[in-house]
C-alpha positions in Angstrom: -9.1 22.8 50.4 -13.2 22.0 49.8 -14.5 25.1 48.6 -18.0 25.9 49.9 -21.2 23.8 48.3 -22.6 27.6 48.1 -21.0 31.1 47.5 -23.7 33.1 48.6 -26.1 31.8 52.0 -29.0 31.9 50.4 -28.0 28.9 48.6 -26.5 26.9 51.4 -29.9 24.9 51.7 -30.3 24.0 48.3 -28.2 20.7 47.9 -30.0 19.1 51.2 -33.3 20.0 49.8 -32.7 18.6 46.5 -31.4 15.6 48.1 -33.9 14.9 50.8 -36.0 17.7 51.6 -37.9 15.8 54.5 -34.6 15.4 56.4 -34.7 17.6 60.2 -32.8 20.4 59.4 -33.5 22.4 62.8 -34.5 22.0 66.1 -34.9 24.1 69.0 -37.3 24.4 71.9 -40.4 25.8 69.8 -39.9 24.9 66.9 -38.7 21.7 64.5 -37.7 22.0 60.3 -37.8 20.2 57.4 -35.0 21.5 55.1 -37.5 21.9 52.8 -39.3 24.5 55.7 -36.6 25.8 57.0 -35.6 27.0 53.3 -39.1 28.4 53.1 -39.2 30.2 56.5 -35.6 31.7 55.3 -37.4 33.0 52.8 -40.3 34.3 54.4 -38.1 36.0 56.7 -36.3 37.8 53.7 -39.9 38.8 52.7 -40.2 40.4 56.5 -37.1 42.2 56.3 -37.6 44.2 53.0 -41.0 44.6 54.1 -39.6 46.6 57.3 -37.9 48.3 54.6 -34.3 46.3 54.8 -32.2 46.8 51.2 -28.8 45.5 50.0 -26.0 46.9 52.6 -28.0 47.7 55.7 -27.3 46.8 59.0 -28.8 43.9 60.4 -28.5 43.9 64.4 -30.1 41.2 66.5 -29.7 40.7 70.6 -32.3 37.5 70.7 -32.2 34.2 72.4 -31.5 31.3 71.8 -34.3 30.5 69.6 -35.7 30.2 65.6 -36.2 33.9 65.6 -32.1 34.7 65.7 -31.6 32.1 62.8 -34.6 32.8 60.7 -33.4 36.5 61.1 -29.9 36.1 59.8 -30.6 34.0 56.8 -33.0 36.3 55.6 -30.8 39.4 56.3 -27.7 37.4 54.0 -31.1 36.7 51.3 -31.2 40.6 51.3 -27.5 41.1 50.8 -27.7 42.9 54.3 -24.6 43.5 56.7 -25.8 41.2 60.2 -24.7 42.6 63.2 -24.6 40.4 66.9 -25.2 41.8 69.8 -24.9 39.6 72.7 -27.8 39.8 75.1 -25.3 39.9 78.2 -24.2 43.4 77.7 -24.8 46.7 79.4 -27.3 49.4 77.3 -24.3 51.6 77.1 -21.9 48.7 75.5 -25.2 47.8 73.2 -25.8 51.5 72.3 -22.4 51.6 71.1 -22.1 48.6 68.5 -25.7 49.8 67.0 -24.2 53.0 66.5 -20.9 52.3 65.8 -22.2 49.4 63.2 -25.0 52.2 61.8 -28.0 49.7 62.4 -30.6 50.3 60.8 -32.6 48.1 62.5 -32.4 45.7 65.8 -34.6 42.7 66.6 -34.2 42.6 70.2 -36.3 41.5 73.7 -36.3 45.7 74.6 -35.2 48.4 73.3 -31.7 49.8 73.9 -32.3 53.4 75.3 -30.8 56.0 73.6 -29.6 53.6 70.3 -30.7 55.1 66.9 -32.4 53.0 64.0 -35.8 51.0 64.2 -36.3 48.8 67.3 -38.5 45.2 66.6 -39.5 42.8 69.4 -40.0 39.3 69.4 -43.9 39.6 69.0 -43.4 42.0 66.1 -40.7 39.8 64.3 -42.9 36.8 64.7 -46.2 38.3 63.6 -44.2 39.7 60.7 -43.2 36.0 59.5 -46.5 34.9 59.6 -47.6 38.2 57.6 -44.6 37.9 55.0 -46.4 37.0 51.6 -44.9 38.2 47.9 -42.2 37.7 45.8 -39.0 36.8 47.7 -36.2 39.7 46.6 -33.3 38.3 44.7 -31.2 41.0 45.3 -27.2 40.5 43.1 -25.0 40.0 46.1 -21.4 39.7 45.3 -20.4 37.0 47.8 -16.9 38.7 48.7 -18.3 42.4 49.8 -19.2 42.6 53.9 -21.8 40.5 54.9 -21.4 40.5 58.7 -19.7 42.7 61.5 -18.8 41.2 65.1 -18.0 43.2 67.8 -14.4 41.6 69.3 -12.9 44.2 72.0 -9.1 45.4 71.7 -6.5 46.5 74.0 -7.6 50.0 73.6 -10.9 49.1 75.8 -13.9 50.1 72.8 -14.3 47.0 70.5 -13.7 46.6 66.9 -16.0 45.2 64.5 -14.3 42.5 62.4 -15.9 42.8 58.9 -16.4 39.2 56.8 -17.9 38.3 53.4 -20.6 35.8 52.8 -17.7 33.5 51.2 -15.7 33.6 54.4 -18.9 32.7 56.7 -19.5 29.3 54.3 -16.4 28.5 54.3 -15.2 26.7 57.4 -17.7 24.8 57.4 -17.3 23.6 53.9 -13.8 22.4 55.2 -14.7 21.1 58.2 -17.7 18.9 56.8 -14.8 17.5 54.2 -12.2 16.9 56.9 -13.8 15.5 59.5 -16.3 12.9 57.6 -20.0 15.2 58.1 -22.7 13.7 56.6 -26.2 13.5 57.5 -25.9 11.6 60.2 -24.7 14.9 62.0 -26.6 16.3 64.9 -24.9 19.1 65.7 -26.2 21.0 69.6 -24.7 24.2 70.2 -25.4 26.3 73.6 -22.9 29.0 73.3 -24.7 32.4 72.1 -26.3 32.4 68.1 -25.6 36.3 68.7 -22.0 35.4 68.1 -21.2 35.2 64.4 -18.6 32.4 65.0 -21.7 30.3 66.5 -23.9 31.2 63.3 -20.5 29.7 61.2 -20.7 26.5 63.1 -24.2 25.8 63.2 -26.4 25.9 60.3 -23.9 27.7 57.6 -21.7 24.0 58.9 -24.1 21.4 59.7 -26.2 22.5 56.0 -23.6 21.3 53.8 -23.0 17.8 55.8 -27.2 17.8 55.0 -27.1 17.4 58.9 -29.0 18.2 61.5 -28.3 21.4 63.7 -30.0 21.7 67.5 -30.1 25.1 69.4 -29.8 24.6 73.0 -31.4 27.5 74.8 -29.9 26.3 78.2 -25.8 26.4 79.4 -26.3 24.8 82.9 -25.4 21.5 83.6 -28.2 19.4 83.6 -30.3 21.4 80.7 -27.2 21.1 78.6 -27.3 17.1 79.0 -30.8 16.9 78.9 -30.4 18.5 75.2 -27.9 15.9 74.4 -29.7 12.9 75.7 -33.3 14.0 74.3 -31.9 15.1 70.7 -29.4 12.4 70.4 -26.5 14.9 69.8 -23.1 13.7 67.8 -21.4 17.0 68.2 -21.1 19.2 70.9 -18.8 21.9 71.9 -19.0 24.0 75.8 -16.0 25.9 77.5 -13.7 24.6 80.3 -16.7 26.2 83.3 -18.8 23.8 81.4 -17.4 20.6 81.2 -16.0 21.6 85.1 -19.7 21.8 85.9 -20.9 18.5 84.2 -18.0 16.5 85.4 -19.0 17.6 88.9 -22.7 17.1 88.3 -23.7 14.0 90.4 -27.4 15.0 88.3 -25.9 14.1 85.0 -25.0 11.0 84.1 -22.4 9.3 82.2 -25.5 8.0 79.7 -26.7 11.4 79.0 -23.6 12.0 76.9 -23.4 8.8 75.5 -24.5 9.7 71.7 -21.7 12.2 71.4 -18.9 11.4 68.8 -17.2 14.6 69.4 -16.6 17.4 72.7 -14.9 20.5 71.5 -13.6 22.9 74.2 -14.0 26.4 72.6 -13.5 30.1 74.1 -10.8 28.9 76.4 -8.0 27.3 77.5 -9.1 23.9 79.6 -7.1 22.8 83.0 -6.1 19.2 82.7 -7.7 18.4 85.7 -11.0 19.9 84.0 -10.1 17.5 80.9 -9.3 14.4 83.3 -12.7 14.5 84.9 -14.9 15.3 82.0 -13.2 12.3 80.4 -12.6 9.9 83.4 -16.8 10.2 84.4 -18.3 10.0 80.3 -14.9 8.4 78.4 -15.3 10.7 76.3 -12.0 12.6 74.7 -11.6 16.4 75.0 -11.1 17.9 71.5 -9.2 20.9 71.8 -9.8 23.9 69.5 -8.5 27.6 68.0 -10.5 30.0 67.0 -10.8 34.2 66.1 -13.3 36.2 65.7 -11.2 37.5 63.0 -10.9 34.0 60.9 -13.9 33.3 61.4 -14.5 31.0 63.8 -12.3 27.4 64.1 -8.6 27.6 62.8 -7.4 25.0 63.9 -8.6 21.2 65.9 -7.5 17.9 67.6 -8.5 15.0 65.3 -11.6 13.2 66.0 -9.7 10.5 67.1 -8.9 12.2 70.5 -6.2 14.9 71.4 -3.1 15.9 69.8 -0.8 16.0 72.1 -0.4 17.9 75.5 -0.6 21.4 75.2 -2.1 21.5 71.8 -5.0 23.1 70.6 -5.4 20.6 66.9 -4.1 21.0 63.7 -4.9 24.1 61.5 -7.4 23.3 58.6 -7.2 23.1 55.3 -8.2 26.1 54.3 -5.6 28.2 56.2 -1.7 28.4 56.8 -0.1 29.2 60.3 2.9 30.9 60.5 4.7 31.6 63.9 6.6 35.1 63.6 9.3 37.3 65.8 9.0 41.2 66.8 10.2 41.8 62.9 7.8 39.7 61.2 9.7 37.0 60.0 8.5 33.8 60.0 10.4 31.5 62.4 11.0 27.7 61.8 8.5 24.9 63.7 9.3 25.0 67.7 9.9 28.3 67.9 8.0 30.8 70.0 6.9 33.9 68.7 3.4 35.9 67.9 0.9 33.2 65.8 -0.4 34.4 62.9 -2.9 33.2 60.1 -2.6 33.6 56.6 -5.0 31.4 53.5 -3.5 28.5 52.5 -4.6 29.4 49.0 -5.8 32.6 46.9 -9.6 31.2 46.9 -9.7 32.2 51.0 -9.3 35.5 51.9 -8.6 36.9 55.3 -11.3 39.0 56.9 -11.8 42.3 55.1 -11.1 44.3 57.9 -12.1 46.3 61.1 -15.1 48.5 60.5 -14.0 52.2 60.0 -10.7 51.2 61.8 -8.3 51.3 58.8 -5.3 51.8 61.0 -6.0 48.5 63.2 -7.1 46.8 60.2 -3.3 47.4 58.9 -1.8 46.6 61.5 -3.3 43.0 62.2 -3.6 42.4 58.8 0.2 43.5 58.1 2.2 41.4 55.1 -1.3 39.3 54.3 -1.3 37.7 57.8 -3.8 38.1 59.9 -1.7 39.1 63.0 -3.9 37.2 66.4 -1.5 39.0 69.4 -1.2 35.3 70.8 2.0 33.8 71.3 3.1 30.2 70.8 4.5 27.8 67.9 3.6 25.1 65.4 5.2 21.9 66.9 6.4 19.0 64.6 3.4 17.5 63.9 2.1 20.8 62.8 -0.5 21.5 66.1 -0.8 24.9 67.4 0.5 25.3 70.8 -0.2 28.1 72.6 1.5 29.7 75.9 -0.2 32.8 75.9 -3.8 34.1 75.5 -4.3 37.4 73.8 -2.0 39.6 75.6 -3.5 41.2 78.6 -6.7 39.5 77.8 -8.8 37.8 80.9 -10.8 34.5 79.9 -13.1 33.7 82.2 -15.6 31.0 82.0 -14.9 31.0 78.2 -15.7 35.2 77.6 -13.0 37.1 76.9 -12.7 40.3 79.2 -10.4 42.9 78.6 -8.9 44.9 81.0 -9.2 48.3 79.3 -12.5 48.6 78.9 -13.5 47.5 82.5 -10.9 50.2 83.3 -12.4 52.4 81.2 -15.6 52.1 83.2 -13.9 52.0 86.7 -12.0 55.4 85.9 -15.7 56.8 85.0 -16.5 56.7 88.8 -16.0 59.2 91.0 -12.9 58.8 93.5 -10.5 56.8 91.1 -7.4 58.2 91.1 -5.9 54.8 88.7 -6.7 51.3 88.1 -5.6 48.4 86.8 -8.1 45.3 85.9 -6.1 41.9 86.1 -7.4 38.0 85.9 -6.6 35.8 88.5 -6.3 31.7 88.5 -9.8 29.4 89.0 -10.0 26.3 88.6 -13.8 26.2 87.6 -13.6 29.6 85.1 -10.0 29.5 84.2 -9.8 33.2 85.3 -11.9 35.7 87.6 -11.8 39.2 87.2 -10.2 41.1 89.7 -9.3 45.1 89.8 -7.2 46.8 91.5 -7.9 50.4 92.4 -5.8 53.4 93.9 -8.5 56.2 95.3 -8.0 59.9 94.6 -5.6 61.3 97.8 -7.7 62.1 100.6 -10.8 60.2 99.0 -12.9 57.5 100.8 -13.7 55.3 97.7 -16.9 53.2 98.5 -16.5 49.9 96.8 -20.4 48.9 96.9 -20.7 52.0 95.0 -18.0 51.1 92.3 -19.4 47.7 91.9 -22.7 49.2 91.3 -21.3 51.7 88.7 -19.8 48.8 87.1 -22.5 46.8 86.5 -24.7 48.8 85.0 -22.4 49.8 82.5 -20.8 46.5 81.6 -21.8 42.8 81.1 -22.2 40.7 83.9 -19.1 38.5 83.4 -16.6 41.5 82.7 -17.8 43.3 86.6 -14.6 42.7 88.7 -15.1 39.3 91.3 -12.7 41.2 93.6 -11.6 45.0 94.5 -8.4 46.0 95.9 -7.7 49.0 97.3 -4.1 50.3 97.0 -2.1 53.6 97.9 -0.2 53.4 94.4 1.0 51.0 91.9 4.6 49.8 90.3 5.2 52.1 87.3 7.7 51.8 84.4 9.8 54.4 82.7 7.1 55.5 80.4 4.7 55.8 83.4 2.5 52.4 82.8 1.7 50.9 85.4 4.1 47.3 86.2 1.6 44.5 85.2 3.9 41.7 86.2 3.4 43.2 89.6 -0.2 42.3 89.5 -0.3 39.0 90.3 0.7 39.6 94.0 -2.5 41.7 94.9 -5.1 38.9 93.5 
């Protein structure tokens, strides 16, 4: 295992600069850096932050494009020894107001205000003017590189999400071992689409493409044609999209085969990929599909296909180096290679250590992280090459388009409404998304339920991507002996 070049972020620049300061570090559509300015910006933006009057263990929360702001932002919160918090833009106020609070953000660099959120709210205009104000010593703050650093929001099965809580040590390094593994170097030009509000995404651009001395490019479109204009203009060499996204460049008589031709690498992240998805992304640009594993809880990758092309069918790439798999039963004990059971993560070594836990959730934090594994709910096995297969998603969980939806929270919101007597959310098969979101809905007895009304409700309380595609109304539902409603039943009404 490659430890990182850095134990704290702040430092994470300092090799490239020493080595060639003048190399492009960033890119995205406003702005272009130096290592040597991007270092310099990070620190200007530390500078900003205390000025706003940011110290040592405040939350950090940021809902920002995709943009210089976002990063500029997080490196100088982790300067500060600050706690960042992502907030992804595509949520509801209400699903917002609850990770500030729940998080106890102190501040949150956002587009507009959240209503009703506590703590200090700081636009884009404010946050830029303030980096062009920033002047003074840069704070230097002791940061122990093992205490929280970072909190992102993944939901659970009980419908409100957890905040998994990681260390500056555990943000560095998978990129540390990817960079070793896979042959980074500066040559790198790294283009990333996917959300920088996401701390996985944060992991795998500039904390990764930094100690390869690469270069990392933030694409601020996820269509089609913007997506391969990014890759064609900036030359990119690594690039990773979900399954709806390679679906929609494969079918995208726009795009051409050329305007991929400088990748080395495709990753599909954030969901499983159809084979027919894979064999037309690779039949139109011959390029391979690299197929990855990844938690929010890890962070980020766990585990990937070789660079060479896919592992075999089924499998989503070998673990890295830094961690050890383990394939479990209902007891916990660890079953041999080929066997099915729940997939679970544990360090390879005592330098990694697994996330430190769900914020002010000490009873699911001991439960997933039960006997030093970090306990992912998926199930699958380790074949004999040592790829992860897996047969089952999270369980319950609804992937659609590459975002994870879980049923109890939508539920939670449907059973808000007026009328709803019980529900049950459930996904249902699509060939572009993977999965659509479909609910089905049993109105209180003599009610008349008005779907527009529902759907209404729903989307104002919940992210686009996580409102139900589909309604169904039924008299009543297939119930066990405990009284839960008979999921396996579910299938038959999408």
């Amino acid at each position: 295992m490659s430890p990182p070049v850095a134990t704290l972020v702040r430092d994470v620049f300092a090799a490239a600069v020493a080595r060639d300061p003048d190399h492009e570090a960033l890119v995205t559509r406003r702005s272009r850096y130096t290592y040597a300015e991007l270092d310099a910006a990070c620190d200007r933006a530390a500078v900003a932050l205390a000025a706003m009057g940011v110290r040592p263990g405040d939350r950090v929360a940021a809902s920002l494009p995709n943009e210089d702001d976002v990063v500029l932002a997080f490196h100088g919160a982790m300067r500060l020894g600050a706690v960042w918090v992502g907030i992804n833009r595509a949520l509801a106020d209400p699903e917002k107001r609850f990770q500030l609070d729940d998080s106890g953000a102190a501040l949150c660099l956002a587009e507009r205000p959240v209503a009703g959120a506590g703590g200090r709210f700081v636009d884009i205009d404010e946050w830029r003017g303030a980096l062009l104000d920033a002047d003074g010593v840069v704070p230097r703050p002791g940061i122990d590189p093992f205490a929280p650093a970072a909190i992102a929001y993944t939901s659970g099965t009980t419908g409100r999400p957890k905040g998994a809580v990681h260390s500056q040590w555990n943000l560095l390094l998978p990129g540390a071992v990817m960079v070793a593994e896979r042959g980074y170097g500066p040559e790198l030009r790294k283009g990333d689409c996917l959300p920088l509000t996401i701390l996985n995404m944060l992991v795998l651009t500039t904390l990764l493409v930094a100690q390869a001395h690469g270069t990392c490019i933030v694409m601020d479109r996820i269509d089609p044609e913007g997506v391969a204009e990014w890759i064609r203009e900036e030359r990119v060499t690594t690039w990773n999209g979900p399954p709806a996204l390679l679906h929609g460049l494969a079918g995208n008589d726009v795009v051409a085969p050329s305007d991929l031709a400088t990748l080395d690498e495709v990753w599909n992240g954030g969901a499983d990929c159809p084979d027919a998805v894979r064999e037309r992304f690779e039949a139109k640009f011959a390029k391979s599909v690299l197929f990855t594993y990844g938690l929010t809880e890890a962070p980020s990758v766990v585990s990937i296909d070789p660079r060479g092309g896919p592992g075999g069918p089924g499998a989503s790439g070998v673990p890295l180096g830094h961690l050890a798999v383990h394939v479990v039963d209902e007891a916990g004990a660890v079953l041999p290679r080929g066997a099915t059971g729940e997939i679970c993560v544990a360090p390879a070594d005592d330098r990694y250590r697994l996330m430190l836990g769900y914020h002010e959730r000490p009873e699911a934090t001991a439960e997933t992280l039960a006997g030093a594994m970090l306990h992912t709910g998926d199930i699958g096995f380790v074949d004999d090459h040592g790829r992860i297969v897996v047969r089952d998603r999270k369980k319950l969980v609804i992937v659609r388009g590459g975002a994870n939806v879980y049923p109890a929270e939508v539920e939670r919101v449907i059973h808000d409404h007026d009328g709803v007597e019980a529900c049950a959310v459930f996904g249902v098969p699509d060939e572009r998304l993977g999965e659509r979101v479909a609910a089905a809905v049993q109105p209180v007895p003599g009610a008349q339920l008005d779907i527009d009304a529902l759907r209404v409700h729903c989307a104002a309380n919940l992210a686009r991507y996580k409102v139900p595609d589909r309604f169904v109304v039924v008299d009543g539902f297939v119930r066990n002996a405990m009284g839960k409603i008979d999921r396996a039943a579910l299938a038959d009404l999408g």
